[in-house]
TIDOTI-915394 format. One record per residue (C-alpha): x negated, y negated, z. Coordinates in steps of 0.02 Angstrom, whole numbers, plus 50000, padded with zeros to 5 digits. Layout:
BEGIN
XYZ;...
This chain:
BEGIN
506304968148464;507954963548374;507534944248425;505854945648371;506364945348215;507704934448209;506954919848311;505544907548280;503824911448393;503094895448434;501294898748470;500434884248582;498604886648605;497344871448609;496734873548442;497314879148268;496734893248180;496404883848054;495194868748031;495214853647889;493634854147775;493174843247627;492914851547486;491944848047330;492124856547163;490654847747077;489084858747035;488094845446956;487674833947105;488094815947043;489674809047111;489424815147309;488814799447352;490404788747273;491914794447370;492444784947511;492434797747664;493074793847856;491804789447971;491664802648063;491394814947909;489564815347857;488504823747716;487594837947745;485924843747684;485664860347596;484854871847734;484284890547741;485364895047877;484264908047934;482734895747967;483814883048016;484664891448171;483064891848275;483154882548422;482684891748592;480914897448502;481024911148616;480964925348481;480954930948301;482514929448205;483144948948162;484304941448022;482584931047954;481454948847975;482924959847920;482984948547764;481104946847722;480734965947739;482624972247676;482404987447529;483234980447357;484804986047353;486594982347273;487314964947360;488714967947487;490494961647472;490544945847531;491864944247684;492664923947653;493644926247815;492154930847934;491944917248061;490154921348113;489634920047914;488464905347854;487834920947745;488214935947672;486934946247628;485184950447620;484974939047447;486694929747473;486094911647502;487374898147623;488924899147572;489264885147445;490664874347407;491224867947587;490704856047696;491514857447867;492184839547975;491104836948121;491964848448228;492484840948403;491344853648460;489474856348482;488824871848394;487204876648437;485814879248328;487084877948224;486234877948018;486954862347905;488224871047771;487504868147580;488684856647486;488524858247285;489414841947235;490624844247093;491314831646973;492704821047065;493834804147010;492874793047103;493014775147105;491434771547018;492304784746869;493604773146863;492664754846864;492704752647035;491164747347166;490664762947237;490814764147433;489594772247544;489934783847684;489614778647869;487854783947931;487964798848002;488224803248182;487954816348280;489174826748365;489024822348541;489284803848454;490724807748366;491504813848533;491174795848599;492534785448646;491594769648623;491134774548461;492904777548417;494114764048352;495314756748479;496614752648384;496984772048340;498664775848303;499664792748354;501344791548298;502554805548342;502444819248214;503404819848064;504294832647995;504834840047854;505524821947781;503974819147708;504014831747561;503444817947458;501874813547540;500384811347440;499114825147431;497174822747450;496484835347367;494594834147416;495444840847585;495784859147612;496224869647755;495254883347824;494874894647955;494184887148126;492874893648213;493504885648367;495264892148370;495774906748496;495364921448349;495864935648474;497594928448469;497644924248290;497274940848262;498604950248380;500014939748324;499634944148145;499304960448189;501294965248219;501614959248047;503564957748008;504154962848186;503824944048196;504704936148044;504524914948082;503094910748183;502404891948214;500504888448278;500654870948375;498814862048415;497754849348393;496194849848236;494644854948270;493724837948215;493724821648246;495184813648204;495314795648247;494774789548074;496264797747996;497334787447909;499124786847930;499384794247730;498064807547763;498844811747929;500634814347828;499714824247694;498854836847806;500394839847930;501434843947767;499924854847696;499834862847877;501844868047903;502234874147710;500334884547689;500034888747877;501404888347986;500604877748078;501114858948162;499514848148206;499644840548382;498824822048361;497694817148509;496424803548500;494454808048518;494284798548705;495874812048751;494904826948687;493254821948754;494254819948938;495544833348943;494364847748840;492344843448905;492924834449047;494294842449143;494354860549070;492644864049045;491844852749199;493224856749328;494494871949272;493514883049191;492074886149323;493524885449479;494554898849380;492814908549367;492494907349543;491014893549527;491844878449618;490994863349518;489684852549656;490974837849689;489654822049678;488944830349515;490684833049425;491894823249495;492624836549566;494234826749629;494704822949442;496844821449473;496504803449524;495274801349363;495424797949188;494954814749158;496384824849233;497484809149138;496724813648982;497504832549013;499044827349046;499164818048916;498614829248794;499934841948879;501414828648848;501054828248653;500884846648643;502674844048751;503464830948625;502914841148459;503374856048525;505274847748570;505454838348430;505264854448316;506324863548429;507444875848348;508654884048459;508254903848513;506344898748490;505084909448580;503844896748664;502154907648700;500784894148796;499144901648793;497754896348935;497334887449051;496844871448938;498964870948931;499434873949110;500544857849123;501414861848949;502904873249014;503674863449147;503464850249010;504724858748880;505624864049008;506174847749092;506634841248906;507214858748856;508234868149017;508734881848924;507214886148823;506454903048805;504514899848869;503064912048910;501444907048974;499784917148956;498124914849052;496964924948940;495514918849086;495354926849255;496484916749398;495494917049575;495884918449742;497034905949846;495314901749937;494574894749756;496134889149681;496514876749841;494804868549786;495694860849643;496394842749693;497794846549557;498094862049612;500124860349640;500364850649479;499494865149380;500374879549477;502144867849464;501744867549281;501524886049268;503154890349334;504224881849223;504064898649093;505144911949129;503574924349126;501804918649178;500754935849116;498734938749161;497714951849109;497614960549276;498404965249417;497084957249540;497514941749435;499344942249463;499064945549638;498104929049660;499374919849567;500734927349684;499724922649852;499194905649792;500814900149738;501544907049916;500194898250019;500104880949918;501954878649874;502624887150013;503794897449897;504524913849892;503074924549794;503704943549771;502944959949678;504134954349523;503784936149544;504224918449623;505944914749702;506224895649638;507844884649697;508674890149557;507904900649461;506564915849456;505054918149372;504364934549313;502334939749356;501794950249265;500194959849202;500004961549026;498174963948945;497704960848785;496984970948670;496204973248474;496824975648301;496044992848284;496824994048102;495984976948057;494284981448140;494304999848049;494354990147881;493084979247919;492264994847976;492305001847804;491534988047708;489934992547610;488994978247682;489364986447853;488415001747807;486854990247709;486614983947878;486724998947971;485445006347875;484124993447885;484394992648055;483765009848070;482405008247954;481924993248055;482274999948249;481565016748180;481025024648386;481805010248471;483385009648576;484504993648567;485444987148713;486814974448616;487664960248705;488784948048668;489104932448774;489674913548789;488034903148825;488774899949003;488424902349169;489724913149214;489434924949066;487844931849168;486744933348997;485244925649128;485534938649258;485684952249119;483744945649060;483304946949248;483804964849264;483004970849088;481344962149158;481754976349302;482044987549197;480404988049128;479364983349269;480044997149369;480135009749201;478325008549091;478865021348992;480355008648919;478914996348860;478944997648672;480525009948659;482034996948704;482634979148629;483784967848702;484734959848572;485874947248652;487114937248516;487614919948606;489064909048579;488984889848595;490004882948733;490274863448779;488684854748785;488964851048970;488714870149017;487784876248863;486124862948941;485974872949117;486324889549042;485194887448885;483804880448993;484044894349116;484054907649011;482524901248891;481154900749040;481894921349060;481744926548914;480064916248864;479344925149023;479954942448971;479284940148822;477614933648887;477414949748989;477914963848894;477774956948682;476324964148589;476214961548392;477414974148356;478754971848478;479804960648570;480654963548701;482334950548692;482944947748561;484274930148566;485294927548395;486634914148380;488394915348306;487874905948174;486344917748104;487274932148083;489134939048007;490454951048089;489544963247984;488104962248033;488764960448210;489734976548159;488074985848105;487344980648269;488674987648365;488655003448261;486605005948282;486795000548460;486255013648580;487165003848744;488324988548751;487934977748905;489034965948990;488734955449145;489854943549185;490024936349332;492144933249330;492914937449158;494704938849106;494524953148962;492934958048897;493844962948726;492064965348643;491974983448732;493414987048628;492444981548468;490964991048521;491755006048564;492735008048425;491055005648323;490265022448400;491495031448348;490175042148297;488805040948378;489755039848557;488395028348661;488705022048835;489485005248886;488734996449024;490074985949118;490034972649271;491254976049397;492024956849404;492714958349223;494544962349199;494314978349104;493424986549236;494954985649336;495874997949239;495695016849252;495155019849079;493435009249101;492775017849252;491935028249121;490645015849079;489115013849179;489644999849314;488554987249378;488314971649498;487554959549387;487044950449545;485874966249596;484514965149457;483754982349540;485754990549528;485864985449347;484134990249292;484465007849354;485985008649286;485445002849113;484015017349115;485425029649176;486045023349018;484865025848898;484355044748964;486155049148961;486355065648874;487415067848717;488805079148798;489015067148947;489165050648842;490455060048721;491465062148906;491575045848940;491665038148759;493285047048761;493905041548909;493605025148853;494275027148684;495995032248763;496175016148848;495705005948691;497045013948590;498565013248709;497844994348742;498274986948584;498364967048508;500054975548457;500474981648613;500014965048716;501244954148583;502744964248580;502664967048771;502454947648792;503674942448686;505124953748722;504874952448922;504894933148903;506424937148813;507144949448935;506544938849105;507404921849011;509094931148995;508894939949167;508564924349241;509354911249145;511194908749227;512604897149205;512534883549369;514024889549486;515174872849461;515214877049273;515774894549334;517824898149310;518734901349470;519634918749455;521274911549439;522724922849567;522964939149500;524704938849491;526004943249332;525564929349219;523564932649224;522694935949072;521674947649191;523124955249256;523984957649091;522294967049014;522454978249180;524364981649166;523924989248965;522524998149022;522545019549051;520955021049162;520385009249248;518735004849334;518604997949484;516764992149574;516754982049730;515284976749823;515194977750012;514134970550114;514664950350072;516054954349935;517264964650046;516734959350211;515324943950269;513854953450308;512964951650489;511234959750507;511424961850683;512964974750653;511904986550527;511044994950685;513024995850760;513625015050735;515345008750775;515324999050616;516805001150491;517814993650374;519334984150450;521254992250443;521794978450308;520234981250191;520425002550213;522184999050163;522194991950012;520745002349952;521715016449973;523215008249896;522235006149735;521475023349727;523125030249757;523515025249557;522835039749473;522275027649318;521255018249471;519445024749492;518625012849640;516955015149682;516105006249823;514364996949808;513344996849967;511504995350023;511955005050181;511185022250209;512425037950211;512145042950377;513125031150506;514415018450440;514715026950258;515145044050332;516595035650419;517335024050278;517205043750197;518395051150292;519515033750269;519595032450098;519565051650028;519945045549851;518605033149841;516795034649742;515225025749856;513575022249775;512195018949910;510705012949985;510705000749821;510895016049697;509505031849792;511205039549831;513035042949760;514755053049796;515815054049663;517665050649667;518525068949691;519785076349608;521525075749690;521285087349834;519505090949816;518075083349917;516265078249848;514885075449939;513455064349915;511975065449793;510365061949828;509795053149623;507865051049665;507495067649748;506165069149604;505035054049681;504105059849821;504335050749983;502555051350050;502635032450045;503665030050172;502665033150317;501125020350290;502375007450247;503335009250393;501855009050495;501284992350391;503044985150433;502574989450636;501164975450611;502464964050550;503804967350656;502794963050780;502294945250742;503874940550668;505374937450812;506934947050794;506564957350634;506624975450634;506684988950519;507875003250450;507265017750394;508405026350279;508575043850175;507645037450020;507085019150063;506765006450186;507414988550232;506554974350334;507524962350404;506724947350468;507874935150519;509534938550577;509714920750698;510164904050651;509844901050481;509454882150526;507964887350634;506384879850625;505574896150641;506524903950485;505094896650373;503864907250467;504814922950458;505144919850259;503084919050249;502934934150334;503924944250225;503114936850081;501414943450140;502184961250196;502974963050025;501254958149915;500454970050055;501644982250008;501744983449825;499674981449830;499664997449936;500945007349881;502035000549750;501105005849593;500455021649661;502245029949712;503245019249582;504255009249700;505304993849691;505594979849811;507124969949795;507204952949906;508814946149989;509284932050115;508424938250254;507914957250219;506894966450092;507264983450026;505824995949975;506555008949875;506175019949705;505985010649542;507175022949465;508545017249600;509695003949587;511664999649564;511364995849385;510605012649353;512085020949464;513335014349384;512735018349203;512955036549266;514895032649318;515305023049163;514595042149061;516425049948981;515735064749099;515485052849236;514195053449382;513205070949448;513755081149575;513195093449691;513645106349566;512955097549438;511465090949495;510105102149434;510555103049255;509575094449118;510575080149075;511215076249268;510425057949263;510345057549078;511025040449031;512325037448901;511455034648738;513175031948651;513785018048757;515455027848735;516645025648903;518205033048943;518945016349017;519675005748947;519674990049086;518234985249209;518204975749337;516764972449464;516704960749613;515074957049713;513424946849702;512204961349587;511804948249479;510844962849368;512334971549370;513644958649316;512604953349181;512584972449115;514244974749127;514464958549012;514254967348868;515484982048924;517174978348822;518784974148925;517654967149080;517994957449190;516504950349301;516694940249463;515284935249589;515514931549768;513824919649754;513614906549779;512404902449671;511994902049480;512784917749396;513164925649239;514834932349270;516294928649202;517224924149367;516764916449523;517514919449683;517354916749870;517214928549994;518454925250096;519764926649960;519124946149876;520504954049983;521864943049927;521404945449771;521504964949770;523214964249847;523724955249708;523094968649612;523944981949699;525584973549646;525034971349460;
């Protein structure tokens, strides 16, 4: 948390929260006409945005009726920062004052904004020949790249040189309606556990026409009143990377609707499409580096980014990156569709910590990544050359404090009340969905035409109000088609003069008040999507019936239904119109008592899911995988020099009084050979036994042994060789401390708490591997379990084979067993282990380094027997720790008067390096110290 607030957050997401608008102070409605605009900005005629958003002709407005037949009452706050809000009351006209750019978008039915002019120094004002705007285009124009100027410049993006750029003020910053507002709002939500923050993206409008002095002016206006750093891309890149390859080509794949290859192009890496998002990816890349502060906190959001973090990370090696899909991510099966698909999975993986919003997600992630790179994909995440990246699940959530406010304003209740007056003996079933395909809003039509064909007595009594979103114009056409012809036929067959059945608003006719009152009057909230990431609208509406307590209705492919806490709601298969009609009755005939159940049940989830929750938990694991995972290449590692009289090392020991000694086994104190672990006859050799006991012999010596080996076997012999000595193992389930002088201790078991049940089914899982997989085997031991799966030739061809298997058993694994029994599994060369989560060396040794050092089997049962040391007090005063526990080393880093030295050969954060062959050279030397 500590970093949080001492580093910049650089927030990458596609667009800005906020969007440029030109804005006109002039009432009187003279001098609009005389200033010289860009092209692509155009006038806009005064509207009632009520009437104006009518478009399907497929039912009344409720806005228009509420409004016409609304009792006189005092006007409502107005709420400036609502996104939905063209107005703002009952009697509130369009908002005035502001006419947005054409946005790069397409809104739908989307009502022209009312522009007042206001008086202005214009060139006519000041003798000059008044210029005329451009005609006016429309938005699917504007997007045109032939309509666009060629010679566009995008120059890299300045910085804070240009303090003394001119300002424009007829241009003013406000909120988009296009950026990611879920984020926008959990960042802000943590307030100052976040002190410096950055937004990087790209404007929500056209921006070719810019000029280069405008450009300067609006970057500087963006960084000192926004945090914010505009990404410059030209209008042909947007059109490709945004409608063309996210919207035509990732966004269905992702949603498990693999696009019709002649119709879309479907093999877009070798088209201008997929070069348009890379493109746009590289300029995120180059602002992002060029602002680069060091300790930054990268966070890339979505999938339109996927490229951007092995981007900063081949310009930036060391920098601190997180990447979050907010969308679902499919199965290997889809995801192989995608003729880009190892670029985009290669881009992924240069973050330390790729989060989704479920666990199914993270599972795909980890199988497609195994099957299409051939890499090592594990429970905790992907084994790289020379590096590891975390997986992780990590859903998002809402500001409830934000949403209770809004909750409270009076215009909340206005609504709510003529709602009432207005749905007096009617039920409302509320939805809220993206005009696309995969949002199922034409399967959820479909199933309320069921639902009153195969229910009369619901004729008259329910309303479907369904609020739509616009979407690219591409995918809004099919859906919007679709979707009219169902609900004109619904309408057709069950409408009288008094009631209709569906009800379709737009974004644009309504505010979040409104949107709040509906949500508060509702009497069920429907969704039926057919994939979804998060359907974070459940939250909304469940936090909205606080009182009332109504039912949520919930398709099984969205990413909330996966957690416990939803399987309250009534679940349905929005493919099965007949399922989801009955389940929408069950619904509305729910009784009070058992909708108060599962409101609470739901509520619970919503609470301890928080927007607060999701960003500290992102940002402090990317922080905690980057330093876990981030280690210093071996050939910049030190060489222990020989411990011998003029050592620093050896000086520091020599001053000490108690001393700590920890020294790996298995490949620190002799080279480790599968094949020997099943040998009973295994032991330490004479030489190694005798210079452990040498050093444990010095009573300011305490040497404990690290091993993965189970007690039983091996470790009961090196027991009775080295009486004096402490052993932690199978990695950390067991310990014996070192005794007293003339004492013996015995071993302790440390997870005897964590029920073993587990073991059985996985060994039995393990059988069907063994089996296919030549020469491995497995050892059961007292508190885990270790697969090995190649102890040959390590230059085999077949080695590649056995590595995928033991990918597959450990995903098979964890998805079985690992969250239910709180398990672990930590990968090596050639073995697994499967053990507790509470187990490890780390955790073991935390318990010797305690001033009343490790448990015993006296001690075992009291209270504080695996407490850890809150203090951080020791009673030694020199450590020193040989082996390859890379967690371990790193932790005792931070101990003072350490000394850390890895027998890896590979990347590491000790202090020391060392080969194995020369650990028991070493320790003479340090018997002679």
């Amino acid at each position: 948390m500590a970093s949080l607030r001492t580093n910049r957050v650089v927030i990458a997401s596609l667009f800005l929260p906020q969007g440029t608008v030109y804005y006109d102070d002039d009432r009187s409605g003279s001098a609009i006409d005389d200033v010289e605009l860009p092209q692509s900005v155009t006038k806009a005629t005064p509207l009632n945005a009520a009437k104006a958003a009518q478009r399907l002709n497929t039912s009344f407005s409720i806005v228009d009726d509420l409004t016409k037949s609304a009792t006189p009452m005092a006007s409502p706050v107005e709420d400036k920062s609502n996104p939905f809000s063209l107005f703002t009351s009952p009697r509130l006209g369009p908002q005035q004052g502001v006419r947005p750019l054409p946005s790069r978008l397409p809104v739908l039915n989307a009502a022209s904004a009312a522009v007042v002019p206001a008086p202005l120094r214009t060139p006519a004002a000041e003798g000059a020949a008044p210029r005329k705007p451009a005609r006016r285009m429309s938005r699917s124009a504007s997007r045109s790249t032939s309509l666009r100027r060629s010679s566009s410049v995008v120059r890299p993006t300045p910085r804070l040189g240009f303090l003394n750029a001119p300002h424009y003020t007829p241009w003013q910053i406000e909120a988009s309606s296009h950026g990611n507002t879920g984020l926008f709002n959990a960042v802000n939500s943590v307030g100052d556990v976040i002190q410096r923050k950055l937004w990087v993206g790209i404007i929500d409008s056209p921006t070719d026409d810019f000029s280069e002095d405008l450009r300067v002016d609006l970057e500087l206006k963006y960084q000192s009143e926004h945090d914010s750093l505009p990404v410059w891309i030209t209008d042909a890149e947007f059109a490709g990377c945004y409608d063309g390859y996210c919207h035509q080509v990732l966004w269905p794949t992702l949603h498990y609707a693999v696009p019709d290859a002649p119709k879309t192009r479907l093999n877009l890496y070798d088209s201008k499409s997929f070069d348009h998002y890379t493109a746009v990816n590289r300029k995120f890349a180059e602002a992002i580096v060029s602002g680069y502060q060091e300790g930054d906190i990268i966070m890339v959001n979505d999938y339109h980014l996927m490229l951007l973090p092995q981007l900063i990370r081949e310009r930036i090696p060391n920098a601190t990156i997180g990447f979050f899909l907010h969308v679902t991510f499919p199965s290997s099966e889809i995801f192989r569709c995608l003729a880009a698909r190892q670029h985009l999975l290669r881009g992924m993986l240069g973050a330390d910590l790729i989060a989704f919003q479920t666990y199914n997600h993270m599972r795909h992630f980890r199988q497609t990544v195994h099957r299409i790179l051939s890499l090592e994909a594990v429970p905790k995440g992907i084994q790289l050359e020379n590096s590891f990246v975390d997986v992780q699940a990590l859903p998002m959530g809402i500001d409830l404090g934000s949403l209770y406010q809004k909750r409270k304003d009076p215009e909340v209740a206005e609504w709510v009340t003529i709602l009432r007056q207005r749905y007096a003996g009617v039920k409302l079933i509320v939805g809220r969905d993206k005009l696309d395909e995969v949002q199922g809003v034409r399967q959820k039509v479909q199933a309320f035409e069921t639902l009153l064909e195969r229910h009369p007595e619901f004729r008259g009594k329910v309303v479907l109000v369904q609020v739509a979103l616009a979407t690219t114009s591409e995918n809004q056409s099919v859906a919007s088609d679709a979707l009219s012809t169902a609900i004109s036929r619904v309408n057709s067959r069950f409408s009288s003069l008094s009631y209709t059945p569906v009800v379709l608003l737009h974004t644009t006719e309504l505010n979040f008040s409104q949107y709040l009152a509906l949500l508060t009057v509702a009497d069920a909230f429907m969704v039926s999507s057919l994939r979804e990431g998060m359907a974070l609208r459940t939250h909304e509406f469940i936090e909205c019936q606080e009182e009332r307590k109504r039912p949520l209705i919930l398709s099984e492919f969205t990413g909330s239904y996966s957690f416990s806490g939803f399987r309250s709601c009534f679940v349905v298969n929005p493919y099965d119109a007949i399922q989801t009609a009955s389940a929408m009755a069950a619904a509305l005939t729910i009784s009070d008592e058992e909708a108060a159940t599962r409101w609470n049940d739901l509520h619970k989830h919503v609470i301890s899911q928080t927007a607060q929750a999701f960003v500290t938990s992102f940002l402090t694991r990317t922080v905690r995988a980057h330093a876990e995972h981030t280690q210093k290449p071996v050939e910049k590692i030190a060489v222990l020099p020989p411990l011998t009289g003029d050592s620093e090392v050896v000086q520091d020991f020599q001053k000490s009084k108690k001393r700590l000694i920890l020294l790996g086994v298995e490949n620190t104190l002799v080279q480790h050979d599968p094949k020997t672990t099943r040998d009973l006859d295994f032991s330490l050799p004479e030489n190694v036994l005798a210079v452990l006991n040498k050093l444990s012999e010095d009573e300011r010596n305490v040497v404990y042994l690290l091993s993965s080996r189970p007690v039983s076997g091996a470790l009961e012999k090196i027991v009775d060789a080295l009486p004096n000595v402490g052993i932690v193992a199978e990695d950390g389930c067991y310990i014996k401390a070192k005794p007293n002088k003339g004492e013996k201790t015995e071993f302790v078991n440390l997870v005897s708490n964590v029920s073993t049940q587990w073991k059985k089914p996985c060994i039995d899982l393990l059988h069907y591997y063994t089996e296919r997989t030549p020469g491995s085997f497995i050892e059961e031991r007292g508190a885990s379990i270790r697969w090995r799966y190649w102890p040959g030739n390590p230059d085999d061809s077949e080695l590649a084979w056995a590595r995928r298997q033991a990918a597959e058993a450990q995903n098979h694994i964890w998805d079985s067993f690992g969250e239910k029994f709180g398990l672990r599994i930590v990968p090596a060369t050639r073995s697994f282990l499967v053990l507790p989560q509470s187990a490890s060396r780390q955790s073991a040794v935390e318990l010797i380094l305690r001033p009343e050092g490790p448990p015993t089997p006296e001690t075992i049962n009291s209270p504080s027997a695996l407490s850890p040391n809150p203090s951080g007090e020791t009673p030694y005063d020199f450590v020193i720790a040989i082996g390859n526990e890379e967690r371990l080393l790193s932790r005792l880093n931070g101990v003072p008067n350490s000394v850390t030295v890895s027998t890896n050969p590979r990347n590491s954060n000790a202090k020391w390096r060392l080969e194995q062959k020369n650990v028991l050279e070493q320790l003479e030397n340090l018997t002679k110290a």
